[in-house]
C-alpha positions as CSV (number, residue, x, y, z in Angstrom):
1,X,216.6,112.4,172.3
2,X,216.5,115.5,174.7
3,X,219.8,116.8,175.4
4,X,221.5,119.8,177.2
5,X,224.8,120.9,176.5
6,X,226.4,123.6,178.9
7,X,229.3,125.8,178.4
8,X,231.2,129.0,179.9
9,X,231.7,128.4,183.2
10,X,235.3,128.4,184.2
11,X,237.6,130.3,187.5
12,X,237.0,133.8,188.4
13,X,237.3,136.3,190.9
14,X,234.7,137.7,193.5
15,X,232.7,140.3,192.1
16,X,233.5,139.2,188.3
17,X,230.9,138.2,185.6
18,X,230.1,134.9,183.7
19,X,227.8,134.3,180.7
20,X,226.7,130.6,180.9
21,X,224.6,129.2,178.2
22,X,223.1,125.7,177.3
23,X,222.0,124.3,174.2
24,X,219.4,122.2,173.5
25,X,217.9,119.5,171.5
26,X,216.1,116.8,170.7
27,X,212.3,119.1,171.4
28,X,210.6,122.0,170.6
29,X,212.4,124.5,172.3
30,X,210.4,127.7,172.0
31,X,207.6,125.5,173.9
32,X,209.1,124.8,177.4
33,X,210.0,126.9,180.5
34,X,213.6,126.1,180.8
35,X,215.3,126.7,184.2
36,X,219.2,126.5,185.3
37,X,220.2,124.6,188.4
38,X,223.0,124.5,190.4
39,X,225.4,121.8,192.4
40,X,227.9,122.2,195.2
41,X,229.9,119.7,196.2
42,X,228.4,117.4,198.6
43,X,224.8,119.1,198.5
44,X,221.5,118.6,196.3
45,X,220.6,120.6,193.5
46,X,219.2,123.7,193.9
47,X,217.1,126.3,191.6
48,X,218.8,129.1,190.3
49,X,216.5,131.0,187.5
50,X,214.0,129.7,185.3
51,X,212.3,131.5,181.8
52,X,209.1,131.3,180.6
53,X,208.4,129.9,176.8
54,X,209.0,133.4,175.2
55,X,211.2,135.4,177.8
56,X,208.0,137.1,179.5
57,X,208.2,136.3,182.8
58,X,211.5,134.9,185.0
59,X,212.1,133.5,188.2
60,X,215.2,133.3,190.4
61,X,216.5,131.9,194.0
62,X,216.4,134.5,196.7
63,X,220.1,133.4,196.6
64,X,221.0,135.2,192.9
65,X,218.1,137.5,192.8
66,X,219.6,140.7,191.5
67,X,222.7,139.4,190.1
68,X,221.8,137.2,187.7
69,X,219.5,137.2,184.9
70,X,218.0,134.4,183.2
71,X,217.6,135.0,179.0
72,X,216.8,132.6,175.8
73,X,217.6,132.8,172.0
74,X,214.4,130.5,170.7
75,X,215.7,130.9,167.4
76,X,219.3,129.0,168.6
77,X,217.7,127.0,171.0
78,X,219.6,127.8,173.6
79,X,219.2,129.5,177.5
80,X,221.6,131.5,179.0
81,X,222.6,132.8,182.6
82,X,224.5,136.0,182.9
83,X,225.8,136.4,186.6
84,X,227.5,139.5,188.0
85,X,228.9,140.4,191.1
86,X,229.8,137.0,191.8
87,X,230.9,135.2,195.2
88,X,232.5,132.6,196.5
89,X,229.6,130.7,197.4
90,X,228.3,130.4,193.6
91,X,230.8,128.2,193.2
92,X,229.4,124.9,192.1
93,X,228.3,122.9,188.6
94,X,225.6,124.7,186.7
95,X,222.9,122.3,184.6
96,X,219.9,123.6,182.3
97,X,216.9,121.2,182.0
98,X,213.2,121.7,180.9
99,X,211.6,122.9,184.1
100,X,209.5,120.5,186.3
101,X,210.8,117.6,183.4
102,X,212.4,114.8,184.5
103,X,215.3,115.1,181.7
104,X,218.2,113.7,181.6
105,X,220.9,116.0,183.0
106,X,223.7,117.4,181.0
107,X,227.5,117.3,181.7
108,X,227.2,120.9,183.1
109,X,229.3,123.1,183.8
110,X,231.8,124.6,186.5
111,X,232.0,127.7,187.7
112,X,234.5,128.4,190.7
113,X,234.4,132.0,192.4
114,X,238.1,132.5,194.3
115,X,240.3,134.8,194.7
């Protein structure tokens, strides 16, 4: 079945760096627009960044544009998120899903901006 599996989010300070990626399975990978969401405690989910099929053309939340960059490995099947210059307010649970899918969501992962 379609699965996501998250990884590399973890504590770190304001203005630091954090490579997220998410692996996936269970359909043809190098097919789909993939996209990475984002949770805060006690809000919905939110778009972050999403990747066309082959890495031509990205999209991101007014929120991150700039400082994070959306990127895919086909050949792993996997999506990543690279995001610099973080800030407090990216704190929150990052998912990856097909975009405009109605997957199942993955465990996800956290990422916690403080100082």
């Amino acid at each position: 079945q379609v699965q996501f599996v998250e990884s590399g989010g973890g504590l770190v300070q304001p203005g630091g760096s954090l490579r997220l990626s998410c692996a996936a399975s269970g359909f043809a990978f190098s097919a789909y627009r993939m996209s990475w969401y984002r949770q805060i405690l006690g809000a919905e989910r939110e778009f972050v960044a999403s990747i066309s099929p082959i890495g031509g053309t990205t999209n991101y939340a007014d929120s991150v544009k700039g400082r994070f960059t959306i990127s895919r490995d086909n050949g792993k099947n996997t999506v990543f998120l690279q995001m610099n210059s973080l800030k407090p307010e990216d704190t929150a649970v990052y998912y990856c899903k097909r975009t405009n899918f109605n997957d199942v969501w993955g465990q996800g992962t956290q990422v916690i901006v403080s100082s």
